[in-house]
C-alpha angles and dihedrals in degrees: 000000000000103000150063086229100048079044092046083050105047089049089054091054103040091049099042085048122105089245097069085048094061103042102034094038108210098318122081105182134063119269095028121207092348096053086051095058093045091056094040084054094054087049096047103223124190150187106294114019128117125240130196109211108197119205092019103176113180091356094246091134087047094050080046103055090040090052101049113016101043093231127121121242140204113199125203138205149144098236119096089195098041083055104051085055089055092055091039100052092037092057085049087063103045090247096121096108092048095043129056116186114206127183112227151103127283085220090062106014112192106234135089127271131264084023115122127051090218143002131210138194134175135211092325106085086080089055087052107110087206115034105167086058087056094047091051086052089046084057106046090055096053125097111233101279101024133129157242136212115195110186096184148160101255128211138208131220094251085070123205141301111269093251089065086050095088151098096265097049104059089049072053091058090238116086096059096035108132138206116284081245096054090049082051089054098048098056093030079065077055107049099255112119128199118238108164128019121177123186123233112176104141075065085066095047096054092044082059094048091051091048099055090045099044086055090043091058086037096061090047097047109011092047088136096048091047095049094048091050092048092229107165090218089194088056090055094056098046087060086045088059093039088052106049084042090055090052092047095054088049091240094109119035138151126244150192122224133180123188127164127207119262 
């Protein structure tokens, strides 16, 4: 895997496979339901605005934000599949006139620019092979003063062990997450200045938990699924182990930002 494109490709259909569904439920970031309000408060959404949410997945931030903040919401990813579900759950729910689904790149969203009042995007800036090119676009799309909200894997300056270094682990949003002050820096290079950060790593550390025992369960009761879809389940939970390990050494955590655009 050589390119941003080929990396770009192999994220949308991991996390678009059978596999991710059942191991990761319906939530794919840290923190789940609760971490999303928390980042729609700091951003103050109302009645009425419109959010862009990058990287949707299976929509459940954007039913979210419809539900219980009144704004409308387009949601964007790279997944046809994943896609399809979104629609499909949001019509079940009688959300389709609040909530539009786009395929498309974070790196060149298709949608026009100073339109939203705030993006989000959760656990999935630090996957972004280039993420100055997505902060420009952030940008771009959002109307003058509004705002960001960044829910992402954090690094320290110490970096990580070898074994995290990989591939996998940066599908895994591990492996490329940055600093809070290098995410500062890089929209900061877009307009978009941070104003508020808040750290939220003992989300990390449950999501961890959920994720071993939800393999652990998997392998028990899932085996076919796992063997079609070649997953070395020892090799999961090696990284499971490598990872808590890395947040409990301070060296990996999870935060919330929030920039606006000058």
């Amino acid at each position: 895997m050589n390119t941003s494109e080929d990396l770009k490709s192999c994220c949308a259909q991991l996390y678009s496979s059978d596999v991710v569904a059942l191991v990761l439920g319906e939530s794919y970031h840290p923190g789940g339901a609760a971490l999303t309000r928390r980042l729609a408060d700091l951003l103050g959404l109302r009645t009425g605005q419109r959010v862009l949410d990058v990287a949707t997945g299976p929509g459940a931030t954007a039913r979210l934000l419809v539900t219980e903040y009144g704004v409308t919401v387009d949601g964007v990813d790279l997944a046809e599949t994943t896609l399809r579900q979104a629609r499909y759950r949001a019509d079940r729910d009688g959300m389709g006139a609040s909530i539009r689904f786009h395929y498309g790149d974070a790196e060149a969203l298709p949608l026009p620019d100073n339109t939203f009042d705030a993006v989000v995007s959760e656990c999935s800036f630090c996957v972004f092979p280039d993420k100055d090119t997505a902060a420009a676009e952030f940008a771009r799309v959002l109307r003058p003063g509004g705002r960001l909200g960044l829910a992402d894997v954090t690094l320290t300056d110490d970096g990580l062990p070898d074994e995290l270094n990989t591939v996998a682990a940066r599908v895994a949003c591990i492996a490329d997450a940055r600093p809070i002050s290098d995410y500062a820096e890089i929209l900061a290079r877009a307009g978009l200045d941070t104003g508020r950060t808040e750290p939220h790593d003992a989300a990390l550390l449950r999501m961890i938990d959920q994720i071993e025992a939800r393999v652990h369960l998997a392998r028990m009761t899932h085996a076919p699924i796992l063997e079609q879809s070649g997953v070395d389940i020892d090799a999961v939970l090696r990284y499971t182990d490598l990872a808590r390990s890395a947040v409990t050494d301070g060296r990996l955590g999870y935060a919330l930002l929030i920039a606006e655009k000058r």
